[in-house]
N, C-alpha and C positions, 0 to 999 in steps of 0.2 A: 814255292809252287803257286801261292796266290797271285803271285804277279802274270805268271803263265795263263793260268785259266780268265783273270781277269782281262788281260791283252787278247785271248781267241776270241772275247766276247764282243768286244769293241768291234776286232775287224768283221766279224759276221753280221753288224749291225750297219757299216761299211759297203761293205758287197751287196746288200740287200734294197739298200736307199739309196736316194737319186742328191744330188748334189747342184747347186745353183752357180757358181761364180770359182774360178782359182782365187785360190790364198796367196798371202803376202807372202814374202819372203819373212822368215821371222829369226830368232837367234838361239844357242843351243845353251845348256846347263853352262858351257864353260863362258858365253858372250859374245863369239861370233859366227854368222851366219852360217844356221846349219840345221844338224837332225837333231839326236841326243847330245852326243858327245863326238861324233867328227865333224866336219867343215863339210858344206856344200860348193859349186861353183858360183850360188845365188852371192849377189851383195846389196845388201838395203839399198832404197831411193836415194839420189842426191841427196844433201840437206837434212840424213834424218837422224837425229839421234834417239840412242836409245839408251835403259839404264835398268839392273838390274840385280837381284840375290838371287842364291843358288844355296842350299842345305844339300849336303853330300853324305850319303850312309857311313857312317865309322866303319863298313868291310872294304870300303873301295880305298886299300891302302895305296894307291896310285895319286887319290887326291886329297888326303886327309893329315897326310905327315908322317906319318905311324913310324916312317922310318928314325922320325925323332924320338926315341927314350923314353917323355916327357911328354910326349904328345901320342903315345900307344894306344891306339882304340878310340880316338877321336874321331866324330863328324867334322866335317870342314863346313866351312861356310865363305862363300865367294861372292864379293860384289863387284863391278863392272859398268864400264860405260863403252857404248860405242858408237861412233861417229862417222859416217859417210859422207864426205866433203869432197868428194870428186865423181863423178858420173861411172869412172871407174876403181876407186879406192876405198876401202874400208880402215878404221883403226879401232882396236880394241884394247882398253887397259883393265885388268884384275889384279886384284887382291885377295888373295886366299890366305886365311885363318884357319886354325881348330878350333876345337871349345874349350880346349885345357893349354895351359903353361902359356897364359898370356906376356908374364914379368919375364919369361927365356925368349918368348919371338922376339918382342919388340913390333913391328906395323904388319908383319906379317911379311910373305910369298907376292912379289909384285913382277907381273911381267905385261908385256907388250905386244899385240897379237899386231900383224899387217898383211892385208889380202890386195891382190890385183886384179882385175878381170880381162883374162885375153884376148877373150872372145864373148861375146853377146849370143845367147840361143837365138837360134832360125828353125826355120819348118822343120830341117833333116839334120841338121848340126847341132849337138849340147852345147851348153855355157864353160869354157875351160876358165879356169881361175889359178892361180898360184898363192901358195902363203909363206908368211915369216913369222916365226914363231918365237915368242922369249927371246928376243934379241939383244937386251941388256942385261942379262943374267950371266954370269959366269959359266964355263962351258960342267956339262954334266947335268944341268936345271932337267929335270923331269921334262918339263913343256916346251923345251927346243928342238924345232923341228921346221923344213922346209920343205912344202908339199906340191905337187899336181894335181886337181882333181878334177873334173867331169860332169857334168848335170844335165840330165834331160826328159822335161814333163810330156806328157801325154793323156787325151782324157780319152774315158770310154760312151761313148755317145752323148757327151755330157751330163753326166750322170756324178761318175767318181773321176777325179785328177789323182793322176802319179806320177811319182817321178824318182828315175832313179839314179844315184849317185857312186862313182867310185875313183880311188885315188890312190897317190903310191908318196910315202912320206920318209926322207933322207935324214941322214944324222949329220947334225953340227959338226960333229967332233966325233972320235971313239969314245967319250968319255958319257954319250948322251943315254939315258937311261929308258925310252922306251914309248912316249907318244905318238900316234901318229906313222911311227918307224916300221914301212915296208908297206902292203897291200889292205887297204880299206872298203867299205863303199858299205850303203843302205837304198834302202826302199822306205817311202812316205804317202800313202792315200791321204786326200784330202775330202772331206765333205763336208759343206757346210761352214760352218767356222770351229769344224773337228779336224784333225790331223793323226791318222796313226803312222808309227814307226818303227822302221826291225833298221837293225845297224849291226857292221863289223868293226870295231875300231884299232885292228890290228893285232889286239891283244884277244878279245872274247865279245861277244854276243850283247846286245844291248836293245831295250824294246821302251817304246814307249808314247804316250799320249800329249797332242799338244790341244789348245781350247783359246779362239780369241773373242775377247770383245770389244764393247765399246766402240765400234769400227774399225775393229782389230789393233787399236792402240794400245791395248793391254792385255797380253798373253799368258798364259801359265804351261809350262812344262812339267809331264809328270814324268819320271824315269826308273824302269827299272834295270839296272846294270847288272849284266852278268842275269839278266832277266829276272832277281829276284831281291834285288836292292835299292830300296825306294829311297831316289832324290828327287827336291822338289825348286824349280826356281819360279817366277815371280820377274815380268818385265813391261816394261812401259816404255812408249818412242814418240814423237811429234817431230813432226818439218818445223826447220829452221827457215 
């Protein structure tokens, strides 16, 4: 419940203050362009890479392994690079760890994330995007999954920026286990170089704070999953 009250507080500070400039496009807990934990239609500038860690609460047995024996009650920890080398292409590669049964993984959980952009936002039209998800994983990989989704900002007298976002995510195969799979979408206020977020990610509820600096070259995401399960990642980008 701390996660709750401390997320009402954010946004009432939010609604109350004025806001100077929209935010970058930035990346989610999983490394591609998003809220918390779903996908946006946004995809980074040209040229820009980015690179980053992610700490995942041991409840969120979705991203932790738990379903390994061995790896029961594990945080996950997830690093990531991502690269925009086309005006409309993103790519994202992760590596997801536990913190136990190093000698039984081996390098870890590695997949392949790929976004398309099909459309560019306009005045009255959102951004559509497409993804591919875990594409070299064997079928069943948790993180496979090929999505549609949505995006479209609006500000209030320039004041606060929003934007909101929704999506509908297919299965690989019958054998796929659950990301992404069926009807998504969130909402994101921006002020300032703060960002709040409330997200659906098809499974449950997800909230949480983004904060850039440096001239937003360096970001931090705070998440709380299922609203009360605190992960934290840690990212950095610069033009190629």
């Amino acid at each position: 419940m701390y996660g709750i009250k401390f997320f009402v507080i954010i946004c009432a500070l939010f609604f109350s203050l004025g806001a100077n400039q929209l935010l970058a496009q930035d990346l989610s807990l999983l490394g591609n362009t998003g809220l918390m934990v779903i996908p946006t239609a946004d995809l980074q500038s040209d040229r820009t890479l980015s690179f980053g860690y992610t700490y995942v609460h041991s409840e969120e047995v979705r991203y932790n392994f738990s379903k390994w024996p061995f790896t029961e009650g594990s945080a996950a920890r997830v690093v990531y690079a991502n690269l925009a080398f086309l005006p409309f292409m993103e790519a994202t590669v992760r590596l997801t760890r536990p913190y136990a049964g190093k000698e039984e993984l081996g390098l870890g959980d590695r997949s392949i994330f790929l976004r398309f952009r099909l459309l560019k936002e306009r005045k009255y039209l959102p951004a559509i995007a497409i993804g591919l998800h875990d594409l070299i994983s064997s079928p069943g990989g948790y993180f496979q999954s090929n999505y549609l989704v949505a995006s479209k900002r609006w500000g209030v007298e320039e004041k606060v920026y929003y934007q909101a976002s929704g999506g509908y995510g297919f299965k690989w195969s019958d054998a796929n286990q659950g990301y992404l799979l069926g009807l998504f979408g969130g909402v994101r206020a921006d002020w300032k170089f703060l960002s709040a977020v409330v997200e659906y990610d098809a499974e449950q509820l997800n909230a949480g704070l983004k904060a850039h600096f440096f001239k937003r070259h360096i970001y931090l995401n705070v998440g709380f999953l299922q609203l009360k399960h605190l992960s934290i990642g840690l990212a950095a980008n610069l033009r190629l």
